[in-house]
C-alpha positions in Angstrom: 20.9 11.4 -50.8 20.4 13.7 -53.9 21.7 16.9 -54.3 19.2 19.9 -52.7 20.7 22.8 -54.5 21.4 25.8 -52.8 21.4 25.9 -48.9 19.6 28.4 -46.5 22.6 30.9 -45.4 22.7 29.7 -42.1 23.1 26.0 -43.3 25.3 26.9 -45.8 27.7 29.0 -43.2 28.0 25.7 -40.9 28.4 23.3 -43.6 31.6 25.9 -44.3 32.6 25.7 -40.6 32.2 22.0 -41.0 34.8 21.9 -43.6 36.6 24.4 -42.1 37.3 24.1 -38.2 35.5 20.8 -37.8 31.9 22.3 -36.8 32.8 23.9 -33.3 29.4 25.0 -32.9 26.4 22.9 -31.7 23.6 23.3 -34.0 19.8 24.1 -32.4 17.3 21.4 -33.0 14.9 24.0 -33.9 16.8 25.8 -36.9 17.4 21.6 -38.0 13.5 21.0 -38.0 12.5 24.4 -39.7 15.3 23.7 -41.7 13.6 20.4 -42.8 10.8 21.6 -43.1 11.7 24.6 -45.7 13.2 21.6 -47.5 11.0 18.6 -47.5 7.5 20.4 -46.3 7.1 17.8 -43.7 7.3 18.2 -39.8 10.5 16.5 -38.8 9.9 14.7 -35.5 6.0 14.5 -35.2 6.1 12.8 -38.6 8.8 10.7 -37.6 7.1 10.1 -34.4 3.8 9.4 -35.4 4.8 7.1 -38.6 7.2 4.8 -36.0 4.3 4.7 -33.5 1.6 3.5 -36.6 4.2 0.8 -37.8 5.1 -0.6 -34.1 2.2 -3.3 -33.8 3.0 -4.7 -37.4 6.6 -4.7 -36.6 6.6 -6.1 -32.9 4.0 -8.9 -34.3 7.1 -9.3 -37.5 10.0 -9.2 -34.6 8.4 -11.8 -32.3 7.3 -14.6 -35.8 11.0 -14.6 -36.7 13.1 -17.7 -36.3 16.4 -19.4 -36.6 19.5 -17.1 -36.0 17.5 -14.0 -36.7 14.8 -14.6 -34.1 17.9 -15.3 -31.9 19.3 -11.8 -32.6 15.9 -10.5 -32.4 14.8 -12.3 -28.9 17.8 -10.6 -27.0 16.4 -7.4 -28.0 13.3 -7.8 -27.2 13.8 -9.4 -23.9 15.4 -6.4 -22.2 12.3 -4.8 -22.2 10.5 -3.6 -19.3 6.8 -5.4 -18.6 5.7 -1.8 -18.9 7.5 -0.1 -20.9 6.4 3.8 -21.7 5.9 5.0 -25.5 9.7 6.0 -25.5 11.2 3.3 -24.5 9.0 1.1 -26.8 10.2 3.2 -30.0 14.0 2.5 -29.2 12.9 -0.9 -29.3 11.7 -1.1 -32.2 14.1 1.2 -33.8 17.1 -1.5 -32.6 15.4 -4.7 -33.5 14.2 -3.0 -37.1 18.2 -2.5 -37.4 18.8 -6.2 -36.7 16.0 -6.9 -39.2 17.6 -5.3 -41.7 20.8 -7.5 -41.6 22.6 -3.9 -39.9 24.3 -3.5 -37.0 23.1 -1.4 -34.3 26.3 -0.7 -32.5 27.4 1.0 -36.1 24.6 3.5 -35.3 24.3 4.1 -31.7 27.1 3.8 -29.3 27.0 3.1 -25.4 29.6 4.3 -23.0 30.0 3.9 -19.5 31.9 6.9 -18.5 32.6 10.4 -20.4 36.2 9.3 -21.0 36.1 6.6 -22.4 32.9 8.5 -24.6 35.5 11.2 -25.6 38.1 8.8 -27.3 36.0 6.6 -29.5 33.6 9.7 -30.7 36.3 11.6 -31.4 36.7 9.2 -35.0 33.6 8.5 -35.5 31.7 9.7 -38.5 28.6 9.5 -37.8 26.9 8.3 -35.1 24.2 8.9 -32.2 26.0 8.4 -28.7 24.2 7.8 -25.1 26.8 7.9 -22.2 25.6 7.3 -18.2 25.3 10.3 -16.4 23.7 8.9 -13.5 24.2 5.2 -12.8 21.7 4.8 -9.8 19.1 7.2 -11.5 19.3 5.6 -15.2 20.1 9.2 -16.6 21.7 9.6 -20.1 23.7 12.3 -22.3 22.1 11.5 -25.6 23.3 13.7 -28.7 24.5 13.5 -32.3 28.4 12.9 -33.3 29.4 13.8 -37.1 32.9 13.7 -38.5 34.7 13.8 -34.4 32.8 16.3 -33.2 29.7 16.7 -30.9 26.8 18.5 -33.1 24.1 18.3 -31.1 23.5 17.2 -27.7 21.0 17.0 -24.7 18.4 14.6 -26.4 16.2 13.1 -24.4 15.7 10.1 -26.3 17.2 7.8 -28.7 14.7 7.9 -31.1 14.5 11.9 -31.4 18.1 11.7 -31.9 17.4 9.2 -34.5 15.2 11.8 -36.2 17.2 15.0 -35.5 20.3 12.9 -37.2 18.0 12.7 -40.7 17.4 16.6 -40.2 21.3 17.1 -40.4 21.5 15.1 -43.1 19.1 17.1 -45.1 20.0 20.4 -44.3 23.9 19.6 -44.7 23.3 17.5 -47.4 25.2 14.6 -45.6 25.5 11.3 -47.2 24.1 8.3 -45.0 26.8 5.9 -43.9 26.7 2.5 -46.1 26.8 0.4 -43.4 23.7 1.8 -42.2 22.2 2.1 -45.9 19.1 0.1 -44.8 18.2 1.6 -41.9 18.3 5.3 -43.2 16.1 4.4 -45.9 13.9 3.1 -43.2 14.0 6.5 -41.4 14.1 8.7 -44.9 11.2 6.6 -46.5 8.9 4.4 -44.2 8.7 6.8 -40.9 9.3 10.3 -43.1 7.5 9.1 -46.1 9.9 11.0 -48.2 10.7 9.4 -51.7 8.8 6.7 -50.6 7.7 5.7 -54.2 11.2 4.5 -54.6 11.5 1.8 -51.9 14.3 -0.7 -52.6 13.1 -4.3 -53.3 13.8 -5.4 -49.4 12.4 -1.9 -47.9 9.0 -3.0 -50.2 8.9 -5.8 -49.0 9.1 -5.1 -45.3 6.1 -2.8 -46.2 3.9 -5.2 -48.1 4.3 -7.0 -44.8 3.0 -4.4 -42.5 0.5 -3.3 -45.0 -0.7 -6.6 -45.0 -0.7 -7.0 -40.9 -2.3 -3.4 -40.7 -5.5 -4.8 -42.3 -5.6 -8.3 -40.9 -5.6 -6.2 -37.5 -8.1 -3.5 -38.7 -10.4 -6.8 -39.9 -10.0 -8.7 -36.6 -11.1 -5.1 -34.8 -14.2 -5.2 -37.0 -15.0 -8.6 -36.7 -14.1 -8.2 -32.6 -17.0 -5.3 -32.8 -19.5 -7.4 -34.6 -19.2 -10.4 -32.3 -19.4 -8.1 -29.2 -22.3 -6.3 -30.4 -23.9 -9.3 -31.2 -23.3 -11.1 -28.1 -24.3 -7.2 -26.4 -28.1 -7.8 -28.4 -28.9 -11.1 -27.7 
């Protein structure tokens, strides 16, 4: 990520308690999307949102045409999903197998846990990492939140995906390098879903576009040619 110059005070007083006492604080989600904002000019979550959502059909219809030992990896993804499964839980979807995909591994990125003990030890040496940890067995209910460098940033998310997005706000307003590991997937996040330096897609990120470009207007074409046939069939 390149360098931003000079932070806002308030950014640039936790990235010193960061350095400092480890960042005891949680940070707000709102100061980290009007922080983006003031940086990038574009609304954090309901870009974020709205770009995943408009890339979902070309990727599901990408996910599900894959073979061999990707398709494998893909497949057991896939098949955990509900019959009906609401917007939310169709984003984390799509966010895991696009991971998979891109040849990264989604347990680098998000962590389960079973119990807040067990949760406690490993985040404590992670550097970076969105963690979900069962609350409520019986009820489904998850503590979702943001680790960075051992300690807990920001917690209480209500989904996987915002945390995925709230995770790229850090990053921008702390001027937080994205893990290698992961290098793929942010640029995912930072350039497909954000559109932010999306000019300067690396060969396989353009490529994965191209593909969805080119799926977006098959679909669009079948729509109109759907409309035609129905009106005609309507008239005669």
């Amino acid at each position: 990520m390149k360098n931003r110059g000079v932070l806002s005070k308030y950014f640039y007083q936790l990235f010193k308690i960061k350095i400092k006492t480890r960042w005891p604080a949680l940070l707000e989600m709102s100061r980290i999307q009007d922080e983006f904002h003031r940086i990038t000019m574009v609304h954090l979550e309901s870009k974020f949102m709205s770009k995943l959502d408009e890339y979902t059909p070309g990727l599901l219809k990408l996910f599900h045409s894959k073979g061999g030992t990707m398709g494998l990896k893909l497949k057991a993804v896939l098949i955990q999903t509900p019959s009906n499964p609401n917007i939310n839980i169709t984003r984390e979807v799509v966010i895991r197998c696009l991971m998979v995909y891109l040849g990264e591994r989604t347990d680098q990125l998000l962590k389960e846990y079973d119990d807040a003990d067990s949760a406690s030890q490993d985040l404590a040496v992670q550097g970076m990492a969105i963690y979900s940890i069962k609350t409520n067995a019986s009820e489904g209910s998850h503590d979702i939140g943001i680790v960075v460098e051992g300690i807990r940033v920001l917690t209480s998310q209500a989904t996987i995906p915002r945390a995925c997005c709230m995770l790229i706000g850090i990053e921008y307003a702390v001027n937080l390098a994205y893990p290698k590991q992961l290098n793929y997937t942010f640029e995912a996040f930072q350039k497909l879903f954000l559109e932010l330096d999306s000019s300067k897609l690396s060969p396989y990120l353009n490529s994965l576009k191209n593909k969805l470009l080119a799926s977006e207007q098959w679909l669009c074409l079948h729509q109109k040619w759907h409309m035609v046939t129905f009106g005609v069939l309507l008239h005669d």
